[in-house]
Backbone as ProteinMPNN parsed JSONL, in Angstrom:
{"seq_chain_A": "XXXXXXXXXXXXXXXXXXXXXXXXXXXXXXXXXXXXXXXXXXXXXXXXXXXXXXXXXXXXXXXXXXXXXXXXXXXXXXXXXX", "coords_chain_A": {"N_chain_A": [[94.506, 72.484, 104.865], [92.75, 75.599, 105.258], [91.044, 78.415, 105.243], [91.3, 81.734, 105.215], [91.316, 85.31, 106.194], [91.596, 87.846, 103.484], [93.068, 90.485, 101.792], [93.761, 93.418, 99.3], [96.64, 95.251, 98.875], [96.866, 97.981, 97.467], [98.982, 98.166, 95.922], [99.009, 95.742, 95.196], [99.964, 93.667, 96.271], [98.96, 90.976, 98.653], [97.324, 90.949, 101.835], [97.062, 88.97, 104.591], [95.104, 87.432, 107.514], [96.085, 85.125, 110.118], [95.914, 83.206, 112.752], [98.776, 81.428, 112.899], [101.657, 82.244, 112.575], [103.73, 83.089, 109.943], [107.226, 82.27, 108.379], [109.375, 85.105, 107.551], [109.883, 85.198, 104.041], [109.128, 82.545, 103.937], [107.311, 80.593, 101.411], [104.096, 80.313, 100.049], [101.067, 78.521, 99.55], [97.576, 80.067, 98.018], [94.531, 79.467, 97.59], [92.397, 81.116, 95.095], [89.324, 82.658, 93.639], [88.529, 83.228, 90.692], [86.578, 84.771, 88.317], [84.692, 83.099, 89.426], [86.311, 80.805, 89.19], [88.397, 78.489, 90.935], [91.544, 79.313, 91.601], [95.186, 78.638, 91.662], [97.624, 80.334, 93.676], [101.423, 81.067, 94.56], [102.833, 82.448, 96.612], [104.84, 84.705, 98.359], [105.886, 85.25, 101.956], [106.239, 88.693, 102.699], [106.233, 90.456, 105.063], [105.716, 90.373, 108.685], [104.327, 90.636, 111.254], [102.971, 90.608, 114.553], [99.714, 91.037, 115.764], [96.457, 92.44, 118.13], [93.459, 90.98, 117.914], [89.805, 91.334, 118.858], [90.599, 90.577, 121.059], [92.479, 88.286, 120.521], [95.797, 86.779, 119.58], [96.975, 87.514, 116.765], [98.226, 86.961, 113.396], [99.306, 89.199, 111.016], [100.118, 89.115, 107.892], [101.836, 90.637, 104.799], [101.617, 89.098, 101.671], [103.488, 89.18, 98.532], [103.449, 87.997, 95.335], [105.086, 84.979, 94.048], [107.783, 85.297, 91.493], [107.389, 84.449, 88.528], [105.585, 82.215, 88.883], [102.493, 81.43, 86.84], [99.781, 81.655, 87.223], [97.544, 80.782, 85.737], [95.898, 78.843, 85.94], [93.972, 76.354, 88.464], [95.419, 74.384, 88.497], [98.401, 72.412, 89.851], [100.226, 70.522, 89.629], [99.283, 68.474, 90.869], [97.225, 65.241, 91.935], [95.743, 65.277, 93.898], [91.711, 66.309, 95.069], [90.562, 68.958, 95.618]], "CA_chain_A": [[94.021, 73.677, 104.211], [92.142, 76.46, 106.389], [90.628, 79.965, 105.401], [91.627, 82.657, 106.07], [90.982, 86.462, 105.678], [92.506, 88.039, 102.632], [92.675, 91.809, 101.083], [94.505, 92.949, 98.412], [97.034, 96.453, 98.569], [96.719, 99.29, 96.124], [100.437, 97.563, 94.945], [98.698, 94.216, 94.141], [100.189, 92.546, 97.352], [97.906, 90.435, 99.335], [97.535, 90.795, 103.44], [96.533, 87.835, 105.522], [95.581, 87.794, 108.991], [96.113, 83.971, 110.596], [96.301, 82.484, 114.394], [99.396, 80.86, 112.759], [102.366, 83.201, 112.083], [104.821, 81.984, 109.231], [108.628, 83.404, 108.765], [109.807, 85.852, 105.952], [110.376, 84.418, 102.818], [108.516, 81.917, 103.381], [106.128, 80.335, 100.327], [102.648, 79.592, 100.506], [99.818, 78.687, 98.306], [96.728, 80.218, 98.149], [93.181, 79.488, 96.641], [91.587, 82.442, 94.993], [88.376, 82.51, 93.091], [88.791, 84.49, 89.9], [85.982, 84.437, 87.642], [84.007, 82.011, 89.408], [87.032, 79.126, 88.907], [89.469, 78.408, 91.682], [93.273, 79.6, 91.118], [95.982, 78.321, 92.838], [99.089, 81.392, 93.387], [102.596, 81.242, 95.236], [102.905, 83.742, 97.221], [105.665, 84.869, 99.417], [105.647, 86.37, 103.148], [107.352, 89.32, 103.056], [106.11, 90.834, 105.879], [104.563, 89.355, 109.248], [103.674, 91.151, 112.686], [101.784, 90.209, 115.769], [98.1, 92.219, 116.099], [95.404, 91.814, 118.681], [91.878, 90.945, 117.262], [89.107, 90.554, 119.577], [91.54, 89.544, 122.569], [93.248, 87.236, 120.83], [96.872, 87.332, 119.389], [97.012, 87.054, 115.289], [99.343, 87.608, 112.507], [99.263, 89.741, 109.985], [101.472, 89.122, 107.0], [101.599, 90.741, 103.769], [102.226, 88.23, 100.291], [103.646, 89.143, 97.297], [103.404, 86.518, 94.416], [106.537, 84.677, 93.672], [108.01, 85.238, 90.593], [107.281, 82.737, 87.673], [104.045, 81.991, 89.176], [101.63, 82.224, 85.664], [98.491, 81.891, 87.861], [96.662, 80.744, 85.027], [94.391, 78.097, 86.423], [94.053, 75.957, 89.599], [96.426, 72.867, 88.251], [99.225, 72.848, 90.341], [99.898, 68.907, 88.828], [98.773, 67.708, 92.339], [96.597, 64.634, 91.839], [94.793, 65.826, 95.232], [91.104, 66.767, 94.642], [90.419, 70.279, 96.352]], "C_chain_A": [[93.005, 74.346, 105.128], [91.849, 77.725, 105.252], [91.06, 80.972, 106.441], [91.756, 84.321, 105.454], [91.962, 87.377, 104.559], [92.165, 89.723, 102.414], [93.718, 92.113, 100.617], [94.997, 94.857, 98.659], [96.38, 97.462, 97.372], [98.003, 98.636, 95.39], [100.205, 96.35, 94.672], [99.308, 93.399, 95.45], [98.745, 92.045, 98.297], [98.38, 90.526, 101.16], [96.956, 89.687, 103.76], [96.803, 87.922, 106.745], [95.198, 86.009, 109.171], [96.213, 83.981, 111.993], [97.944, 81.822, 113.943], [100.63, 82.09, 112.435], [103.386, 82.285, 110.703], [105.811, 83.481, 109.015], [108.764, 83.733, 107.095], [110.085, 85.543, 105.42], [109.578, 82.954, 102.461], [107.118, 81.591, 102.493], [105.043, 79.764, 100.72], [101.789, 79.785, 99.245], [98.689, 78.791, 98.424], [95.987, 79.878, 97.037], [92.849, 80.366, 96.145], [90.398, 81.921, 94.058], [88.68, 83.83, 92.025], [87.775, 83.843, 88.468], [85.259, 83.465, 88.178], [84.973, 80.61, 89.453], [88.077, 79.564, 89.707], [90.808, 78.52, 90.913], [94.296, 79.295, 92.097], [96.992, 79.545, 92.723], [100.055, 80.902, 94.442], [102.574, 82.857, 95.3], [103.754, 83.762, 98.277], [105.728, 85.596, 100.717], [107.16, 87.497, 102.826], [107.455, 90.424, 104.279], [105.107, 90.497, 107.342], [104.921, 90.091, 111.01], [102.575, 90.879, 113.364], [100.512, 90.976, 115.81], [97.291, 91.581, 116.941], [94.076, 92.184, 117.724], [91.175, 90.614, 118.182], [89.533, 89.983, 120.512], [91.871, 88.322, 122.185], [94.481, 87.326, 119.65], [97.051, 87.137, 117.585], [97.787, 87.582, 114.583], [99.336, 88.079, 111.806], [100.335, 89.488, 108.637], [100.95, 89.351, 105.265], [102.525, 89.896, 102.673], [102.631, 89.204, 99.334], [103.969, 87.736, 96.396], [104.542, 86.477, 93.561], [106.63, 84.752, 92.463], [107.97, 84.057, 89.454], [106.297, 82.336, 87.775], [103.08, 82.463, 87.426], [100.592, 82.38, 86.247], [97.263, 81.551, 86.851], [95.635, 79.748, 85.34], [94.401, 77.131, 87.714], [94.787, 74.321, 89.272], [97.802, 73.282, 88.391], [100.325, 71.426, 89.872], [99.707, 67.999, 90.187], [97.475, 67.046, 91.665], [95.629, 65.019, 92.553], [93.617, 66.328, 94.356], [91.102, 68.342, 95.735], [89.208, 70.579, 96.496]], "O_chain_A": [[92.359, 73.563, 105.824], [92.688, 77.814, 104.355], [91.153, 81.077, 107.664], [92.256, 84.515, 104.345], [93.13, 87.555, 104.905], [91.103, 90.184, 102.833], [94.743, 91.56, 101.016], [94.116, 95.717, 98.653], [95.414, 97.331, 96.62], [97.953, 98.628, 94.16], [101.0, 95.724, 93.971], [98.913, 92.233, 95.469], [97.742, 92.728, 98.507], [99.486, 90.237, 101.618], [96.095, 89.386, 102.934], [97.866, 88.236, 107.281], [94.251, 85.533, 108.544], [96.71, 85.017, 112.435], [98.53, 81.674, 115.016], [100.088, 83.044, 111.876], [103.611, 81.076, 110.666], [105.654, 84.689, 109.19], [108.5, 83.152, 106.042], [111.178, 85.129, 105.807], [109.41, 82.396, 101.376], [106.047, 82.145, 102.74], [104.957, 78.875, 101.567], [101.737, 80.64, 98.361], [98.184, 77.795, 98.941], [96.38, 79.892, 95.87], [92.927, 81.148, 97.093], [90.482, 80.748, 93.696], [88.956, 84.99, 92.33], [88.044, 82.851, 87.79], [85.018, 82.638, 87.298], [84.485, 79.509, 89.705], [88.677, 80.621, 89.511], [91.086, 77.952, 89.856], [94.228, 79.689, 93.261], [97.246, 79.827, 91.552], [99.506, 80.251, 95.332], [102.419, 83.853, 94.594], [103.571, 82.943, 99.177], [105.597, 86.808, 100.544], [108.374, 87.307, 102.755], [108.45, 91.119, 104.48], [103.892, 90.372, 107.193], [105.909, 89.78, 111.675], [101.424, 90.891, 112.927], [100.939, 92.109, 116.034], [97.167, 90.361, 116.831], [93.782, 93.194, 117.084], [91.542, 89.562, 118.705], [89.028, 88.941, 120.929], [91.759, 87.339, 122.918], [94.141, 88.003, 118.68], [97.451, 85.98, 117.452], [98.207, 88.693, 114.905], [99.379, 87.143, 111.008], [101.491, 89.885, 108.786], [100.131, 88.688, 104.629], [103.756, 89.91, 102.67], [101.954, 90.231, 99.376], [104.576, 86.726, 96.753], [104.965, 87.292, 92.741], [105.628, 84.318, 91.895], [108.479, 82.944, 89.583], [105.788, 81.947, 86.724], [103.062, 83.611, 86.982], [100.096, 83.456, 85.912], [96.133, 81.976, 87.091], [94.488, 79.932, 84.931], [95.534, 77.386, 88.122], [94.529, 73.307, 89.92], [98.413, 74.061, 87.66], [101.5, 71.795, 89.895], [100.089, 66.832, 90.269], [96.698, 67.734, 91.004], [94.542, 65.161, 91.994], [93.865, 66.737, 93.222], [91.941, 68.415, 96.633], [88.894, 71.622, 97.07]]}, "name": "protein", "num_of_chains": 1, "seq": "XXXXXXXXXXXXXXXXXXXXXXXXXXXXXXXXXXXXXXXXXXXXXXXXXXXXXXXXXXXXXXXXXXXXXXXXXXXXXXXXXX"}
């Protein structure tokens, strides 16, 4: 698990910029803080291009959150503490 910079469209999709690129379609799960209490979401890449930052090479890729997802609280039924 890593951080990493988030911001959110005017259409509710989320951008992320990483050192890591990942491929279209693929799922990922993010942390969010909503209200003060961690949320886990699925979220899908559906878009992911190269950008320089600061001289060095990073990815941009905008999420949308997979369908079905309720997002209602950070129990994903992973024993794992977080």
């Amino acid at each position: 698990m890593r951080e990493v910079a988030l911001r959110q469209t005017a259409d509710g999709d989320l951008v992320a910029v990483d050192t890591e690129a990942r491929a279209l379609g693929e799922i990922v799960t993010i942390e969010l803080l909503i209200d003060s209490a961690p949320a886990l979401r699925q979220m899908r890449v559906v878009s992911s291009c190269p950008i320089v930052r600061e001289g060095m090479v990073m990815h941009e890729m905008r999420l949308a959150p997979v369908k079905g997802d309720n997002g209602h609280n950070g129990d994903n039924g992973d024993t794992e503490n977080r």
